[in-house]
SEVEXSE-364930 format. One line per 4 residues: for each residue x, y, z of N, C-alpha, C. Coordinates in steps of 0.001 Angstrom, whole numbers, plus 500000, padded with zeros to 6 digits. Layout:
N
X,Y,Z,X,Y,Z,X,Y,Z; ...
END
This chain:
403
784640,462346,084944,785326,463556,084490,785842,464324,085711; 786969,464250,085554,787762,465290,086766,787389,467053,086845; 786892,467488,087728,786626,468799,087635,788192,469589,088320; 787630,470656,087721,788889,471777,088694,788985,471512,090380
787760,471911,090525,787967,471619,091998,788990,470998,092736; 788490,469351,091938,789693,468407,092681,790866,468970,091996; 791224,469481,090990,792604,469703,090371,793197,470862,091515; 792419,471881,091908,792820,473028,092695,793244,472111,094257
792223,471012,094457,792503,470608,095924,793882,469583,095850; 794253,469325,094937,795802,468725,094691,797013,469725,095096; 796735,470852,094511,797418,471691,094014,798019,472218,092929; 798150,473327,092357,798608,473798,091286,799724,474622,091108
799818,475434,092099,801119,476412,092350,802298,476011,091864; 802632,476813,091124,804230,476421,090746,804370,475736,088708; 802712,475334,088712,802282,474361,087214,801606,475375,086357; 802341,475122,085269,801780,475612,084059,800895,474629,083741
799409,475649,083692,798068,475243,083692,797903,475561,081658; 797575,474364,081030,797021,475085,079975,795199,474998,079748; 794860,475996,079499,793526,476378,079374,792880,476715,077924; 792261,475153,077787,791405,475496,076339,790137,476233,076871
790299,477775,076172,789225,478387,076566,788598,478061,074658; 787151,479067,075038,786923,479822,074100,786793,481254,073572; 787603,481873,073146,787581,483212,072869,787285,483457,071880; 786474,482777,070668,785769,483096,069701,784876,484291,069687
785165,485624,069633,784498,486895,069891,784191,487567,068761; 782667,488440,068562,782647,488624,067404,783752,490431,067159; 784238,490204,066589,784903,491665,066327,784618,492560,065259; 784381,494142,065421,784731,495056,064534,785787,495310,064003
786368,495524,063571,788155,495107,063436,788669,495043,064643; 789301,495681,065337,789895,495464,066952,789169,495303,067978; 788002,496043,067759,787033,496129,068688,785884,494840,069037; 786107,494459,070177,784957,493201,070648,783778,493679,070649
782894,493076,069768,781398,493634,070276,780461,492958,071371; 780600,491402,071861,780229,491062,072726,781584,490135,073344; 781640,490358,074452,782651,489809,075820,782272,488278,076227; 780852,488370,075745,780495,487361,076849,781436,485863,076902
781596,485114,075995,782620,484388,075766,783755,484459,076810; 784565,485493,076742,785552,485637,077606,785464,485606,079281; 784162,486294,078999,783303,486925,080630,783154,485095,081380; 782502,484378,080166,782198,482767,080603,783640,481972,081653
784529,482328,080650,785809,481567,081143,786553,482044,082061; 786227,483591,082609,787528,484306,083203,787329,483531,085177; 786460,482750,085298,786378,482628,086725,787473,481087,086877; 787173,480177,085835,787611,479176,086038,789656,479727,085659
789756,480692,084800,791537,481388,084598,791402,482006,086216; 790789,482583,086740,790968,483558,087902,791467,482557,089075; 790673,481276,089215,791078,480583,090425,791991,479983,089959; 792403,479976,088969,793794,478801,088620,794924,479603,089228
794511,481637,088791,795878,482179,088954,796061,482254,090516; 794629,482473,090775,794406,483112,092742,795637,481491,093170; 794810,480184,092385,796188,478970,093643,797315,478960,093243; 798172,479889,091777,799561,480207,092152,799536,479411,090525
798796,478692,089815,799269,478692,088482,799766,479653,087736; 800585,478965,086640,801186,479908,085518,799720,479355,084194; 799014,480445,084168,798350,479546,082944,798198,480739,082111; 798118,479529,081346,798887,479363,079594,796949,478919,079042
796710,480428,078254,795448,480027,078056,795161,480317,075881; 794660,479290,075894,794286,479354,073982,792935,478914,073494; 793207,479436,072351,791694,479595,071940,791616,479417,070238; 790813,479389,069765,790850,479945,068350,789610,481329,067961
789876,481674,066997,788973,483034,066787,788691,483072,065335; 787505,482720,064835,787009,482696,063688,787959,481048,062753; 788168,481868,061151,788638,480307,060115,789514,480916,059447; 790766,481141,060241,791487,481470,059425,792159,480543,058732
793138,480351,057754,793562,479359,056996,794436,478640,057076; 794574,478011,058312,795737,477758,059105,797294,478545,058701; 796997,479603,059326,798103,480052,058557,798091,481963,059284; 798602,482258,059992,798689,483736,060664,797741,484646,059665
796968,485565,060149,796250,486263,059598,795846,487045,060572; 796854,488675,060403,795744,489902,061357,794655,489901,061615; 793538,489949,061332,792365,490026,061234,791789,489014,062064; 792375,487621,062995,791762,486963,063538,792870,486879,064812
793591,487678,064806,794517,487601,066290,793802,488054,067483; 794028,487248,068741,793660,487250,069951,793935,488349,070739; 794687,489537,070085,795351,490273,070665,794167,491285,071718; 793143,491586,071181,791795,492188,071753,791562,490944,072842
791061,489923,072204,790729,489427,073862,791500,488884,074750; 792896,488517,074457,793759,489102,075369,794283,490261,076735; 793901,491193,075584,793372,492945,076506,792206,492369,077458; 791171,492236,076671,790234,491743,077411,789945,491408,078564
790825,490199,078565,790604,489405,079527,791475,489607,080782; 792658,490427,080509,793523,491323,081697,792502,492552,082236; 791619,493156,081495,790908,494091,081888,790073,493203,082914; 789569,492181,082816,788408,491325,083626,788898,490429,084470
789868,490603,084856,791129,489703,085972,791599,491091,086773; 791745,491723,085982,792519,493037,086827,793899,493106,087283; 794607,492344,085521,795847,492053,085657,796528,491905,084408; 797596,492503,084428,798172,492276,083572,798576,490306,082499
797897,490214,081114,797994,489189,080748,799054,489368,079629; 800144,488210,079745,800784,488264,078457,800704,488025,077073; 801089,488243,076251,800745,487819,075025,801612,487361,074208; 801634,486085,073939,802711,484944,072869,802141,485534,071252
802969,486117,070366,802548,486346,068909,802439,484962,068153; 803121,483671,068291,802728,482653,067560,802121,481734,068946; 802051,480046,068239,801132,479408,069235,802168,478441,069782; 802931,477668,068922,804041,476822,069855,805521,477360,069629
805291,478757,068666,807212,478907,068119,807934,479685,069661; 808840,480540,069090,809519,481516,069962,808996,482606,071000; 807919,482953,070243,807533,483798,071026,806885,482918,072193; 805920,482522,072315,805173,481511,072940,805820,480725,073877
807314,480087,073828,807945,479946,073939,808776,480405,075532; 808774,481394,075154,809469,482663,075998,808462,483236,076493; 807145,483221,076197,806340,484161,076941,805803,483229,078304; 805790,481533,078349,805142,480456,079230,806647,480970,079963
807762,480608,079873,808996,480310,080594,808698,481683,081358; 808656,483176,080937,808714,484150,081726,808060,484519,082626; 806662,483308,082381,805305,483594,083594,805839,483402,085294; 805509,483971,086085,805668,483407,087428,804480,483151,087808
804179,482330,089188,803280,481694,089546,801954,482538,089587; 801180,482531,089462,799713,483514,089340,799507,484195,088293; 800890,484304,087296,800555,484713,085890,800112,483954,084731; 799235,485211,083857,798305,484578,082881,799297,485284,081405
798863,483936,080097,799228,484391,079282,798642,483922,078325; 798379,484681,077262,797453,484195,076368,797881,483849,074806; 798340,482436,074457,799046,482507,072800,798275,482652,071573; 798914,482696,070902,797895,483596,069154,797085,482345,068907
796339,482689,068052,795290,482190,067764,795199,480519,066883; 794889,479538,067873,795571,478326,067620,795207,477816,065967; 794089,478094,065563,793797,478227,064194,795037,478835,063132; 796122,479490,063523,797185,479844,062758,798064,479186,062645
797705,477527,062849,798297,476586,063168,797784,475298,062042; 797897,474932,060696,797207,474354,060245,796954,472519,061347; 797865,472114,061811,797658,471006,063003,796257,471023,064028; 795697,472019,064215,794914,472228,064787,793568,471680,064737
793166,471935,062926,791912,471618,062457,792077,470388,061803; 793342,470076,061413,793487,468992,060123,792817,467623,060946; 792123,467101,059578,791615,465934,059745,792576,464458,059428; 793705,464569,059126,794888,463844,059517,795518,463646,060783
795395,462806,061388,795426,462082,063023,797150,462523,063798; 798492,462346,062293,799479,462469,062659,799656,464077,062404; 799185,464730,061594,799232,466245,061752,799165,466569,063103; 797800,466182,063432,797253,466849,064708,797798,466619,065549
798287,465356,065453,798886,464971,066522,799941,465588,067156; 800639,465973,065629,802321,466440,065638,802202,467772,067069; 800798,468825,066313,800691,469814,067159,800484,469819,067990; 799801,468361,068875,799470,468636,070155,800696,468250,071198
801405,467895,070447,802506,467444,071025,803792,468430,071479; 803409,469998,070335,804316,471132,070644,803327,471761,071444; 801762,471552,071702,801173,472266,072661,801731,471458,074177; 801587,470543,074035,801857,469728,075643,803592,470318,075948
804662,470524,075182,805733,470881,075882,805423,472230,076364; 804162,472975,076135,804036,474095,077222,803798,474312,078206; 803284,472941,078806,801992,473056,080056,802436,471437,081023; 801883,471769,082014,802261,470512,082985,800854,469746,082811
799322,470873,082795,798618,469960,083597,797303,470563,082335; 796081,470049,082147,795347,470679,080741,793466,470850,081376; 793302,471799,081398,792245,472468,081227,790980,472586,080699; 790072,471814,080147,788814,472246,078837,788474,473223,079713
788367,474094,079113,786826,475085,079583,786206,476258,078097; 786688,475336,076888,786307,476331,075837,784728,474777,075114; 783094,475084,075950,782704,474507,075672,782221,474782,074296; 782163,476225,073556,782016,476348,072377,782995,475370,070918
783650,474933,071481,784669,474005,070823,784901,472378,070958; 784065,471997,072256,783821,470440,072761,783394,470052,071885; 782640,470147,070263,782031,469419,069223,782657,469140,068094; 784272,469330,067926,785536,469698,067095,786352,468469,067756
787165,467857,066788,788107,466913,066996,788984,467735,066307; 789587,468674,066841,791028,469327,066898,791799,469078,068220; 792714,469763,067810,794212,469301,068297,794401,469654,069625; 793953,470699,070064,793985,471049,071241,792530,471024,072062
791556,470457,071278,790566,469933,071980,790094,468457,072244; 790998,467832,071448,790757,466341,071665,792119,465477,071675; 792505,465778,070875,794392,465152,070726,795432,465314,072401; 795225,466974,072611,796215,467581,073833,795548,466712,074967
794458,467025,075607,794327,465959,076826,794476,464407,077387; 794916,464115,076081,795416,462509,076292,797543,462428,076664; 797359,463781,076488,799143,464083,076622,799052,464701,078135; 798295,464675,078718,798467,465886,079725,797406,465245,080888
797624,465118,082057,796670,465148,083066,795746,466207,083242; 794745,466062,083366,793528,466913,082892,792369,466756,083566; 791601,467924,083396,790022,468313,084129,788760,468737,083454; 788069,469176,083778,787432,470049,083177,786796,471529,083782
787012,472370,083464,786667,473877,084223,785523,474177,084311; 785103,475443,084706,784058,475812,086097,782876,475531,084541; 783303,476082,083394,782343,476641,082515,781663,475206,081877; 782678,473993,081276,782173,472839,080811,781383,472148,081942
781802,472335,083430,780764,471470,084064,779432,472164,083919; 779328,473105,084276,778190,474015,083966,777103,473704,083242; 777927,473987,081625,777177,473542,080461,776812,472457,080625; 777222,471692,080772,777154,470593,080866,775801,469394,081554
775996,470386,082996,774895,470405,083559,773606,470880,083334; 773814,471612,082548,772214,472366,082146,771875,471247,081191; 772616,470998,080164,772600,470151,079457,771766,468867,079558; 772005,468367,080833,770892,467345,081452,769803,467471,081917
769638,469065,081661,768206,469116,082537,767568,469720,081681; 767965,469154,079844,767338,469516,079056,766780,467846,078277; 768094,467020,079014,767550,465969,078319,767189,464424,079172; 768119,464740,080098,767363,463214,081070,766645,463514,082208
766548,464928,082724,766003,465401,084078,765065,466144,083139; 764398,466106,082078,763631,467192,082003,762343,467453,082377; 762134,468625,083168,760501,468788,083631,759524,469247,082733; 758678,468998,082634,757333,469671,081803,756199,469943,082049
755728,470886,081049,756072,471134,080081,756834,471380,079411; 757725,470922,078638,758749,471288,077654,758758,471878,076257; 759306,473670,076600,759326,474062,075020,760411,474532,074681; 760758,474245,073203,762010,474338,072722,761631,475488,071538
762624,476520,071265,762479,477815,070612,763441,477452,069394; 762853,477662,068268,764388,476979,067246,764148,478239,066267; 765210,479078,065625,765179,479878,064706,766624,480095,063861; 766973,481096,063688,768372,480635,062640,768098,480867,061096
768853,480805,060211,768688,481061,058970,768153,479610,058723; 769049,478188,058572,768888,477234,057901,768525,475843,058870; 767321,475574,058273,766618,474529,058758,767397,473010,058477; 768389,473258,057958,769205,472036,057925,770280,472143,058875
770431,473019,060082,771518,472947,061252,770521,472494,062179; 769387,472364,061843,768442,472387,063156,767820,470952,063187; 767667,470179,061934,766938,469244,061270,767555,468075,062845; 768799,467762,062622,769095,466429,063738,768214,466474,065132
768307,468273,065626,767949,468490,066695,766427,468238,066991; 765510,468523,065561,764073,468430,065966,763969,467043,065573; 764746,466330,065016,764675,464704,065492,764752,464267,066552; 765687,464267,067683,765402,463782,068884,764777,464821,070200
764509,465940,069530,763382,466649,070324,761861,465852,069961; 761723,465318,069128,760250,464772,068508,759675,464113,069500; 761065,463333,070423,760094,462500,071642,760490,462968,072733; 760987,464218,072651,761226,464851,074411,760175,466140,074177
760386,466641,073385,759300,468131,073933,757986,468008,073916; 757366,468971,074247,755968,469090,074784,755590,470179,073331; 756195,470853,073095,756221,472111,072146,757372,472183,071453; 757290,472877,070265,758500,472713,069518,757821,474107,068525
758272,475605,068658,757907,476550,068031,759221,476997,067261; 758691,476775,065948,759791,477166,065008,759607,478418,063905; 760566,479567,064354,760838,480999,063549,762005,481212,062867; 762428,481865,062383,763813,482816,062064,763231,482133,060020
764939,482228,059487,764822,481893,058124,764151,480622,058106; 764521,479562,058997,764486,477914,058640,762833,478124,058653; 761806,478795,059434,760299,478788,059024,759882,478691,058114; 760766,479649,057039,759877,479489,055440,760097,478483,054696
761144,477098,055166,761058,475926,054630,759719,474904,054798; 759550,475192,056268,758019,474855,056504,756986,475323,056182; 756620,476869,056252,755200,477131,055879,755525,476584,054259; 756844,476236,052896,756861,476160,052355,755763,474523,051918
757052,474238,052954,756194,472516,053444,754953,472416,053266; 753913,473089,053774,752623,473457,054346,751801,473949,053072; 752680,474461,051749,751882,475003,050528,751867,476029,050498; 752589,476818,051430,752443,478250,051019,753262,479124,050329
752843,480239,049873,754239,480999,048869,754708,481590,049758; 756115,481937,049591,757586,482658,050684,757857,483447,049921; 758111,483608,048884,758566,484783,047922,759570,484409,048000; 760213,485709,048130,762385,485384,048054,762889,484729,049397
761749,484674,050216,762650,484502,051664,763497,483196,052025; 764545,482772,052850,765483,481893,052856,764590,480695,053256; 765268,479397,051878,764174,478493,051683,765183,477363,051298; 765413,476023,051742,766006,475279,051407,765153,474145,051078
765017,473877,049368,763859,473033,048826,763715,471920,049219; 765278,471692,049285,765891,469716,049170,765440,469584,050525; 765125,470460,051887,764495,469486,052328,763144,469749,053216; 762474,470148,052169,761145,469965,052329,760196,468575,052827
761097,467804,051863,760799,465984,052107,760580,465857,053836; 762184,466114,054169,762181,465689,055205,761503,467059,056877; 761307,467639,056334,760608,468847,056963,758788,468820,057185; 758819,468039,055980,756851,467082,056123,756778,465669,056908
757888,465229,056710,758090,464227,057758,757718,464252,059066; 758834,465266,059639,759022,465752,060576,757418,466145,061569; 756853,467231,060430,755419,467621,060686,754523,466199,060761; 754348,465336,060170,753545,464100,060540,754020,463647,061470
755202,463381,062060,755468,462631,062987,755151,463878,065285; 755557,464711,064727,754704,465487,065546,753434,465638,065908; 752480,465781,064197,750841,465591,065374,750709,463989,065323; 751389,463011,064768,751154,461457,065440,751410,461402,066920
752674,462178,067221,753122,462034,068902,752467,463005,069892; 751523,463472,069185,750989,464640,070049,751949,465473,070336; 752777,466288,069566,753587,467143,069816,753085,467874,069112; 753097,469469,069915,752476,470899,069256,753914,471037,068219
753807,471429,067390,754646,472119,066158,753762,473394,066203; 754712,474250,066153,754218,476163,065899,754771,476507,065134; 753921,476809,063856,754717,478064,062937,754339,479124,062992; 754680,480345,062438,754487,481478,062448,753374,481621,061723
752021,482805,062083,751171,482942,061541,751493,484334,060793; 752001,485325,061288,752267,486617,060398,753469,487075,060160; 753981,487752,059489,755548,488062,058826,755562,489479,058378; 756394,489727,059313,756937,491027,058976,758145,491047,057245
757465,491822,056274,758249,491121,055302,758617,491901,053847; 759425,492584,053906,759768,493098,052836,760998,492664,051276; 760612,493443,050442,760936,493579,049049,763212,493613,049177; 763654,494017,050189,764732,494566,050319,765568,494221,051723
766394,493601,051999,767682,493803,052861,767895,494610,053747; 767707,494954,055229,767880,495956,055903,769231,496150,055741; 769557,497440,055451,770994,498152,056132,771377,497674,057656; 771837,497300,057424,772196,496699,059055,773531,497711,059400
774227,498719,059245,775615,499642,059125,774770,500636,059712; 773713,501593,058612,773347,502648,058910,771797,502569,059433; 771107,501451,060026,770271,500990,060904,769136,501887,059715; 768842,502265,058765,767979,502911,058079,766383,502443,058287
765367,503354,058814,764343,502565,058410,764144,501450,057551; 763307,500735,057748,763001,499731,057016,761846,500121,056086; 761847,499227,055191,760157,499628,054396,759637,497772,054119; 758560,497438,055153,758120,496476,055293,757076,496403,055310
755915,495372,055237,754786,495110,055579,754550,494340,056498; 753024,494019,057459,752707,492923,058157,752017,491954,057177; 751896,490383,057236,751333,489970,056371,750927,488372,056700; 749672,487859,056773,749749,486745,057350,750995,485712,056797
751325,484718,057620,752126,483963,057068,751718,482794,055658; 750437,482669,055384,750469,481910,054205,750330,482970,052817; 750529,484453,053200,750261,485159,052190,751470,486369,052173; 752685,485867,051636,753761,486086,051859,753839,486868,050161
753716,487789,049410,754361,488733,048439,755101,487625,047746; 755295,487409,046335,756069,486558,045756,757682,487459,045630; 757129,488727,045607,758163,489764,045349,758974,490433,047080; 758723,489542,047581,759119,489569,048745,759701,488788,050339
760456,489352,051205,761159,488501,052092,760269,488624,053467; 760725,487384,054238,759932,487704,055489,761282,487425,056589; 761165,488663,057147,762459,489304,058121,762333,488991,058896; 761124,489082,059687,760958,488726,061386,759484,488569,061614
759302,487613,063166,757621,487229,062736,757119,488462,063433; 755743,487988,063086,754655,489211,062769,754461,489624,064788; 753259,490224,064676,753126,490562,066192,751798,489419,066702; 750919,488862,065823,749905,488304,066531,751091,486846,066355
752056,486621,066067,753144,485352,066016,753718,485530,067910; 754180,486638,067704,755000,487044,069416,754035,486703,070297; 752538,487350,070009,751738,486431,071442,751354,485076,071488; 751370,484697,069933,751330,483181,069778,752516,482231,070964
753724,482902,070440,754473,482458,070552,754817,482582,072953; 754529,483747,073197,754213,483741,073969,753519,483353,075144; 752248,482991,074586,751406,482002,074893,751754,480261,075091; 752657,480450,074538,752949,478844,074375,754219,478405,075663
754883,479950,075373,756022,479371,076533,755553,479706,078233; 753840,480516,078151,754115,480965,079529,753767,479503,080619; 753506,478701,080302,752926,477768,081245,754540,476765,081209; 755383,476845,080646,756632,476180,080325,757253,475644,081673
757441,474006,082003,758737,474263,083332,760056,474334,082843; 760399,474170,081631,761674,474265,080937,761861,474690,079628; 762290,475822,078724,762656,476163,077910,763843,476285,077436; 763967,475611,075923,765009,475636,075382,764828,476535,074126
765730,477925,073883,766125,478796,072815,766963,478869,071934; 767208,478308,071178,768517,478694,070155,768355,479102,068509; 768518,480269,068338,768195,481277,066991,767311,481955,067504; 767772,483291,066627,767059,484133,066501,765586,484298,065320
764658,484815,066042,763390,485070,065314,763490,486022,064038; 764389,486679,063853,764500,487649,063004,765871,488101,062790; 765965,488950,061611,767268,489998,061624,767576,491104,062628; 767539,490034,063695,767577,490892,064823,768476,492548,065130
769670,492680,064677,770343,493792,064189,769988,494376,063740; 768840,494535,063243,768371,495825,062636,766809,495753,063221; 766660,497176,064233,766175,497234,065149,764542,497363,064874; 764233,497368,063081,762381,497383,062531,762369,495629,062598
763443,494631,062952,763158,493226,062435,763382,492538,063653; 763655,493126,065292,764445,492743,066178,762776,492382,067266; 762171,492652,067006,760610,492649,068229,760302,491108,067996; 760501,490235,067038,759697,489018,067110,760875,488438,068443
762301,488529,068059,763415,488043,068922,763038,488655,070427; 763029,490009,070659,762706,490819,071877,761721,489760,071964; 760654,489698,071905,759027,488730,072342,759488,487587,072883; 760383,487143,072291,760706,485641,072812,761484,485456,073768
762480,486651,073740,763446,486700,074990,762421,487386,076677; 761653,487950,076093,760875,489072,077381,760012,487073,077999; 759337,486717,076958,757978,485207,077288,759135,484280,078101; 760383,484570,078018,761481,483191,078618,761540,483681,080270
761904,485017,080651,762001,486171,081395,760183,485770,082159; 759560,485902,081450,757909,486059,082318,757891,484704,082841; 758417,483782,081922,758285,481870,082305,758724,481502,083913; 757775,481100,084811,758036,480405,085784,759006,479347,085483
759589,478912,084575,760647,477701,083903,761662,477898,084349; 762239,476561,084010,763922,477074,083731,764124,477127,082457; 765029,478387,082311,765340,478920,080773,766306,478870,080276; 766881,478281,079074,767909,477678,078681,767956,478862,077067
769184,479663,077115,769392,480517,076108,770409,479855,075071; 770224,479055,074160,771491,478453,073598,772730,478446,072586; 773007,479563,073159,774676,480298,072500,774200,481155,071268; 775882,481014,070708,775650,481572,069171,774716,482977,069316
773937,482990,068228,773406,484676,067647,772129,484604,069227; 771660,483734,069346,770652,483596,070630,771129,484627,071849; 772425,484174,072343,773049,484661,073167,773466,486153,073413; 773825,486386,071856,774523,487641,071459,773011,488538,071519
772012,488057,070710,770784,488522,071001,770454,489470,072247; 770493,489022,073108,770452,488772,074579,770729,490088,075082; 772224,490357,074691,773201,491022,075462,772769,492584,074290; 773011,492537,073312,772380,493255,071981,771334,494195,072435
770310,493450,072792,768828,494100,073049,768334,494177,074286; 769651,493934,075035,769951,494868,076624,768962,493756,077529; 768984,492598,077550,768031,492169,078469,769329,491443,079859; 768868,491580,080633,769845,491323,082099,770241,489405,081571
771206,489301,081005,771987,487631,081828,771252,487070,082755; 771441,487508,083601,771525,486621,084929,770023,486459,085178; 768928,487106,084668,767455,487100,084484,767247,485132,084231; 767873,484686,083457,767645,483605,081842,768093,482646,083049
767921,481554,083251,768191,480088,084083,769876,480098,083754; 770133,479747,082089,771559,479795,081793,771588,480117,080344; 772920,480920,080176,773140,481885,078728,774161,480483,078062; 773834,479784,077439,775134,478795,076422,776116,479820,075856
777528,478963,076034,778345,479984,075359,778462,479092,074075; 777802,478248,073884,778295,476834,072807,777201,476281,071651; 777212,477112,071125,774922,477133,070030,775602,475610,069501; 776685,475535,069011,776999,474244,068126,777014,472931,068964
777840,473301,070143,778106,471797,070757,776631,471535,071370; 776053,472663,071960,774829,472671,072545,774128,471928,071932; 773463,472249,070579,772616,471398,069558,773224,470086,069655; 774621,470039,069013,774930,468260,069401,775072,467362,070481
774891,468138,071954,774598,467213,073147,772911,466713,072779; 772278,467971,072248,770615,467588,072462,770407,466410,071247; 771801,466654,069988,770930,465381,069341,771308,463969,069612; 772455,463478,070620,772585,462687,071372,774232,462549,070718
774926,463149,070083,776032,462525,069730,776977,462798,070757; 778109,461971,070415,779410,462110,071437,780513,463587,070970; 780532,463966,071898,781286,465312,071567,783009,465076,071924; 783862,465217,071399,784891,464552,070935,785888,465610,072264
785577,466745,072674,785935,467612,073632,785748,467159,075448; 783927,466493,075032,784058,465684,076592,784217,464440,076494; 784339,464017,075623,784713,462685,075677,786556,462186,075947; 787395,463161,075557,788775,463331,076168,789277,463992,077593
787806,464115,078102,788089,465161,079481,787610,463417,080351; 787301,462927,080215,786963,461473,080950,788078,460971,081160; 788093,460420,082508,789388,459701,083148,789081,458167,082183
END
């Protein structure tokens, strides 16, 4: 895989650079609530512009219907990302028409420009080979030379993540080697003790991953919604809390094949857990109980784990040489359900390890409940592709960045 580096030591000046970032940001209507995404990519756009590229940078932002829709335009992190360059960035209103068009041709060398949101493009996502194709083919008449650095998107066989780099001489940027690299030192360099943090609503995004964690980790502590499929597993009542029956089967499996391999499995012993939905808008008290975890209210949810769970859980990661995190322990946003998540982020922070934070709500977590970045080994900007490097599949994003 060609990195920037060598692409910068060729030269670039004078070439329209296109740059698959990721700018998937979560927004209030205009307003970004976390940067970090953008913050990930702006070093590998910064040195393209510092050696005299014109780059031409895209993204997609949320599902829109292939098809223009306010509500998911780039136009905010656009702003954005001129605010965090300290430069003026342009902005193309469509992705290959007129505007777009005219906005690459008007760049001069060191200028950045950013086109609408490639998702407004039905070519993009379609699972038809000549669709996609069609589009990557009006993306390549923009650009001389092609870019990955949107690793939140390396797990997508779209158009401008897998189709465009076979049209275009190409690298990969500061952010995919990165990931990338951590990436291995979760799965062929890994030191141990090894513990892996898994939480999230649904125990069926997680299911592939604690398959081929079964013969790499040392520990495997599992919270958030996907828990109450297990203690379900285990015989116990959950009440209303988020429970996916169908796969219980394979969730007892899972549990036998762990204490056969001598692998610790952790569930939660207590649950913070109420009758009702936090307001997450007007942050309202909560009205909850503590409650061991096999004695869960039938008339009731379990929000976030308990407190003798956080030192459990604690306990387990402090002797750790490597930790892996991805989901949150709780409804973390609402600040009576956010302490099991805080516990787990502070035990990663105390860990002599290296600490691996892995994207998605994990990440956002992070930044949310004010704990320092640069504290954590490495923050994933990529919860999806992340999970699918660890369950061994081929990611269709680095697999087109290979010479």
């Amino acid at each position: 895989m060609k990195t920037i580096d060598e692409l910068l030591a060729e030269g670039v000046a004078g070439k329209r650079v296109f740059v698959r970032a990721d700018l998937n940001v979560p927004l209030d209507g205009t307003t970004i609530t976390d940067d970090g995404r953008i913050r990930a990519v702006q070093p590998t756009i910064a040195k393209l512009a510092e050696a005299g590229a014109r780059v031409i940078v895209a993204s997609h932002l949320g599902r829109p219907a292939g098809a223009p829709d306010p509500a998911f335009s780039l136009a905010p992190a656009a702003a954005r990302l001129g605010e965090l360059l300290g430069a003026d960035v342009a902005f193309a209103t469509d992705t290959v028409g007129t505007s777009a068009q005219e906005t690459v041709a008007g760049l001069a060398d060191g200028q950045v420009a950013v086109i609408e949101n490639l998702r407004f493009n039905a070519g993009e996502t379609s699972k038809d080979d000549a669709e996609r194709g069609a589009f990557a083919d009006r993306l390549a008449q923009l650009a001389d030379v092609y870019v990955g650095d949107g690793f939140g998107a390396v797990h997508r066989k779209h158009a401008s993540v897998y189709d465009l780099p076979a049209r275009l001489p190409h690298a990969a940027g500061h952010l995919i080697a990165t990931e990338v690299g951590v990436l291995k030192k979760l799965t062929d360099e890994v030191k141990s003790p090894y513990v892996v943090v898994l939480g999230g609503a649904k125990v069926s995004d997680k299911l592939a991953v604690i398959d081929q964690l079964l013969g790499k980790a040392d520990r495997i502590l599992i919270g958030g919604g996907m828990a109450y499929t297990f203690l379900k597993a285990q015989g116990h009542e959950v009440g209303i809390s988020l429970l996916q029956e169908d796969q219980i089967p394979t969730v007892t499996e899972y549990m036998q094949r762990a204490e056969k391999n001598g692998i610790e499995l952790v569930l939660p012993v207590d649950i913070l857990a109420s009758g009702e939905f936090p307001d997450l808008k007007t942050k309202a008290p909560a009205d909850f109980i503590t409650v061991d975890a096999d004695k869960i209210p039938s008339d009731k949810e379990g929000l976030d784990i308990g407190p003798k769970t956080r030192e459990l859980f604690a306990s387990k990661i402090a002797d750790a040489e490597t930790v892996f995190w991805n989901g949150p322990l709780g409804v973390f946003e609402h600040p009576d359900y956010a302490g099991g998540t805080k516990a787990v982020a502070q035990a990663l922070l105390d860990s002599p390890g290296y600490t691996v934070v892995g994207g998605g709500d994990s990440a956002a977590a992070v930044r949310i409940l004010g704990f320092d970045e640069n504290a954590f080994g490495h923050i994933s900007t990529g919860g999806g592709a992340s999970l699918e490097y660890l369950e061994g599949k081929t990611l269709p994003g680095l697999a087109a960045l290979e010479d």
